[in-house]
N, C-alpha and C positions, 0 to 999 in steps of 0.2 A: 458304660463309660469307656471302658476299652477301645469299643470299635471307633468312637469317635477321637480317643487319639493317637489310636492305628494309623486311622485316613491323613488325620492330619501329620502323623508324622511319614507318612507315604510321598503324601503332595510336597513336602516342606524335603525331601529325599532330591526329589525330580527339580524341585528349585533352585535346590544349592548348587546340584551339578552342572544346571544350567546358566547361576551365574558364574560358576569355577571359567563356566567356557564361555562365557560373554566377557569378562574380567580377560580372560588370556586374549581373545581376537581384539577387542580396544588396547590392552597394554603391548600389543606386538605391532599397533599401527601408531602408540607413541604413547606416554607417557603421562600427556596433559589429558585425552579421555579416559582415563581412572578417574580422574577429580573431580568428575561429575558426581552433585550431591548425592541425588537417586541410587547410585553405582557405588558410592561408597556406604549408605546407611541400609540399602534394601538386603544386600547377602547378610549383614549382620543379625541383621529381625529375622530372615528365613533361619538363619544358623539357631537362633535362642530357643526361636520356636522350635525348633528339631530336637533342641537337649530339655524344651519343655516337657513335648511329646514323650522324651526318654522316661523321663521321670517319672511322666504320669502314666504310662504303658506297665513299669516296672512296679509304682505304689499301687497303680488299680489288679494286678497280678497279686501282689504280696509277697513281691519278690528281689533277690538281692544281686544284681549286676553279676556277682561272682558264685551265682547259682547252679547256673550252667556254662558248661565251655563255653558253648559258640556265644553265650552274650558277653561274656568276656573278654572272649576275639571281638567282638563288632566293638567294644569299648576301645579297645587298643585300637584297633585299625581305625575308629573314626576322630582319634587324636592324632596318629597318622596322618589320617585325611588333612585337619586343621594346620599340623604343622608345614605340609607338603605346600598347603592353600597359601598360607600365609608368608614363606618362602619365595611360592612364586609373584606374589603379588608385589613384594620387597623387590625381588629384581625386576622387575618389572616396570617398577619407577624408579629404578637405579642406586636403588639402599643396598643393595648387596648385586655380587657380581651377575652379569646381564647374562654370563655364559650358564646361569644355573635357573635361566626364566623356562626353558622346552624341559630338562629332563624334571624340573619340581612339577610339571603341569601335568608330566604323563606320569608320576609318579601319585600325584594327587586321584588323577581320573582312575589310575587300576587301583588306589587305594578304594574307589568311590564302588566298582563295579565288584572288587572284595566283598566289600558290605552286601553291595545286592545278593549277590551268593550266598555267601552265609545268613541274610536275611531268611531269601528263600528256601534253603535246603535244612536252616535248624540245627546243622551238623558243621562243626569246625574244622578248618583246613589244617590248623597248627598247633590247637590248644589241645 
């Protein structure tokens, strides 16, 4: 049962980041292509499915988020991620200021490549 929501939470990894950066190149050519249904409901399901996979990766382990450092940091950092997301996507359609759409998007993305890191290496940069 693991493996299978390793993978899935592997794929649903590589999805979010990819809509982080499909969301940032349509909101930087305007504003009305965010409001595409698809564009607005699809990161939301990849995102669910990613804190499904969490869950289910950490109850099929029998394990508690603040078990080990580094899952601890990838918890923090991937609230990080969401708030950084969510930031940019708000200036982006001009809820919040437009001068904070570039540095929330590279703040989001090294939030994103954080996690791969610490995904990979099992050892925490800060915890």
């Amino acid at each position: 049962m693991f493996a299978a929501f390793k993978h899935l939470h592997m794929t649903m990894a590589v999805l979010t980041v990819l809509f982080l950066i499909l969301r940032f190149a349509y909101g930087m050519r305007g504003a009305a292509n965010l409001n595409k249904k698809w564009l607005k409901a699809l990161p939301h399901v990849v995102d669910f499915l990613l804190v499904v996979s969490i869950l289910g990766m950490l109850i099929s382990l029998s394990m508690s988020p603040f078990a080990a450092s580094w899952v601890t940091e990838k918890l923090v950092v991937f609230i990080l991620y969401i708030v950084f997301s969510v930031i940019m996507v708000l200036s982006l359609r001009g809820r919040m200021s437009r001068s904070l759409r570039v540095p929330a998007f590279v703040l989001a993305l090294a939030s994103w490549l954080w996690l791969i890191h610490v995904a990979m290496s099992k050892s925490a940069v800060l915890l």
